[in-house]
C-alpha positions in Angstrom: 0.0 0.0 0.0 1.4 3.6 -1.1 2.2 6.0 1.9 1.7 9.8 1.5 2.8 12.7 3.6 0.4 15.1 3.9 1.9 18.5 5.4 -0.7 21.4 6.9 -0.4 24.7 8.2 -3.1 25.5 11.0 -4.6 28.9 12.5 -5.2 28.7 15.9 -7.4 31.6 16.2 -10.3 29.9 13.9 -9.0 26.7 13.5 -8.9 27.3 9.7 -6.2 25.0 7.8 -4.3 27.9 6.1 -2.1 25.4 3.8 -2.0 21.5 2.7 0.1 19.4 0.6 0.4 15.7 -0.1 3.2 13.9 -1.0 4.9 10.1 -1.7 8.3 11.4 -1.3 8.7 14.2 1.2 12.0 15.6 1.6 13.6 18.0 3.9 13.2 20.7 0.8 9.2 19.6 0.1 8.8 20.6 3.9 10.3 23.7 3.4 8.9 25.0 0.3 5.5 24.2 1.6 6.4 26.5 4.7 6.7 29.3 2.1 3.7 28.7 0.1 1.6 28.6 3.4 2.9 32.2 4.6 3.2 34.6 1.7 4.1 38.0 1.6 3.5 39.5 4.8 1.3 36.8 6.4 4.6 34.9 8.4 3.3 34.0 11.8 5.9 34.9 15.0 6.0 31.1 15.9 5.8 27.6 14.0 5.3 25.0 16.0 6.6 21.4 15.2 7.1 17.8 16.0 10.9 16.8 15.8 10.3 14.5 12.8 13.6 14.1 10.6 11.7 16.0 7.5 12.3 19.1 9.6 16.5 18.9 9.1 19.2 22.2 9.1 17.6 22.8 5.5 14.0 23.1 7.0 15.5 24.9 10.1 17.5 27.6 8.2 14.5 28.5 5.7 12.0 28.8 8.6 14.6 31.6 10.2 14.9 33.3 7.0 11.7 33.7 6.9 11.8 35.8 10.5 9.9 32.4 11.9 10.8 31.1 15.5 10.8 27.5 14.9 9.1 25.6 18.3 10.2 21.7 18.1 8.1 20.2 20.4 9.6 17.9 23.1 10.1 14.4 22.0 7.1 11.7 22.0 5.1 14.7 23.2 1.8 15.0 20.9 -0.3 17.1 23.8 2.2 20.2 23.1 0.3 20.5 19.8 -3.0 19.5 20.7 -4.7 21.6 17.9 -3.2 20.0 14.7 -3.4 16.2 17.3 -7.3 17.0 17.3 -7.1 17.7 13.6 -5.1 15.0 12.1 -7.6 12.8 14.2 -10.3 14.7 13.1 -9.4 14.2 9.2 -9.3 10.3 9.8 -12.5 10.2 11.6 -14.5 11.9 9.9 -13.0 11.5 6.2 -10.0 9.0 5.7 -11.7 6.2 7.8 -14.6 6.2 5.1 -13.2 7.0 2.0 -10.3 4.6 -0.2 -7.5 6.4 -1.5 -6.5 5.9 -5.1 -3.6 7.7 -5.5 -1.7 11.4 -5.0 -4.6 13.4 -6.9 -7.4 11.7 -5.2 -6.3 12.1 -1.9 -5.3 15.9 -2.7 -9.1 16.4 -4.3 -10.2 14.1 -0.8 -8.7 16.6 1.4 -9.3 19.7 -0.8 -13.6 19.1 -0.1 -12.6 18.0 3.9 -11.1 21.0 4.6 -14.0 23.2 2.3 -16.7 20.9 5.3 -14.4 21.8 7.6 -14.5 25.5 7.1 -18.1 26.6 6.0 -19.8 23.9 7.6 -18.0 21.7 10.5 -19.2 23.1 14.1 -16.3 23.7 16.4 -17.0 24.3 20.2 -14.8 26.1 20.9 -15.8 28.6 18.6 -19.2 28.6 20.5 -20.6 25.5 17.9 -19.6 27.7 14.9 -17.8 27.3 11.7 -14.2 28.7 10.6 -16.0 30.4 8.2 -19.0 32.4 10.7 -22.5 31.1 9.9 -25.7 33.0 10.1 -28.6 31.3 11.8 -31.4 30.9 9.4 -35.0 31.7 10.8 -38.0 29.6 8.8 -38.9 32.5 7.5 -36.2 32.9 5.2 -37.5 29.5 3.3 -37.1 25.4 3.0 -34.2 23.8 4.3 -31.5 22.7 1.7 -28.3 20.6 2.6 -25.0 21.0 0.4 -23.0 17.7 0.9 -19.6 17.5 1.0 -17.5 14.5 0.0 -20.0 13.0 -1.7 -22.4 12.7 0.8 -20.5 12.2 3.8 -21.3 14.9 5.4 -23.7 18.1 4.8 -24.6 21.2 5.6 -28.1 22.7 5.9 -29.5 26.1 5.5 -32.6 27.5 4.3 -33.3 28.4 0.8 -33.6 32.6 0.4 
């Protein structure tokens, strides 16, 4: 069975996945590149936080700090000092990868593309008082019928009423 590396750039403030790649091969210069294309222009966050994985070498290291980034490695065998992108990755296998088989590069890529498009105009977070990343306006019956979009083919939906 093929492996793929799938790399992802979170925002803590509302939860939205700012950045995802997939790859068979990753490399130390994959890792790094996809650091850039997550944090453009002026949009570098202070801090990046990461796991100590071997992916993240002096090549990984020396771009981040180019970029005026503080790299954070976590401490080793420590996934509750990054519980945000823990609950995600769990979150993405759940509610997506469990139910779905993966043909190749591209399909997983178009997968993930519609998971994280659920997971920002339609997936309720708690913590961001059973909201969206992407704010949602409640819909009184007045305003029509209740539609769902779906998402994934039908995994999951979203309902709203029909202006």
């Amino acid at each position: 069975m093929d492996q793929f590396l799938g790399g992802s750039s979170l925002s803590h403030d509302r939860r939205r996945i700012v950045h995802f790649n997939v790859t068979q091969h990753p490399t130390e210069a994959w890792a790094a590149q996809q650091v850039v294309e997550a944090f453009p222009y002026d949009t570098v966050p202070r801090y990046l936080l990461r796991d100590r994985g071997s992916i993240y070498g002096e090549f990984f290291r020396r771009r981040v700090k180019n970029m005026g980034i503080e790299g954070v490695p976590a401490a080793p065998k420590s996934p509750w000092q990054n519980p945000y992108v823990e609950r995600l990755i769990g979150s993405i296998r759940r509610e997506c990868l469990d139910h779905v088989i993966v043909l190749n590069e591209d399909h997983l890529q178009r997968i993930l593309a519609d998971y994280f498009a659920y997971h920002h105009e339609a997936r309720t977070h708690l913590s961001l008082e059973r909201n969206s990343p992407i704010p949602r306006r409640v819909c009184p019956p007045e305003q029509g019928r209740v539609v769902a979009k779906s998402y994934l083919g039908g995994l999951h939906h979203c309902y709203t009423r029909a202006a």
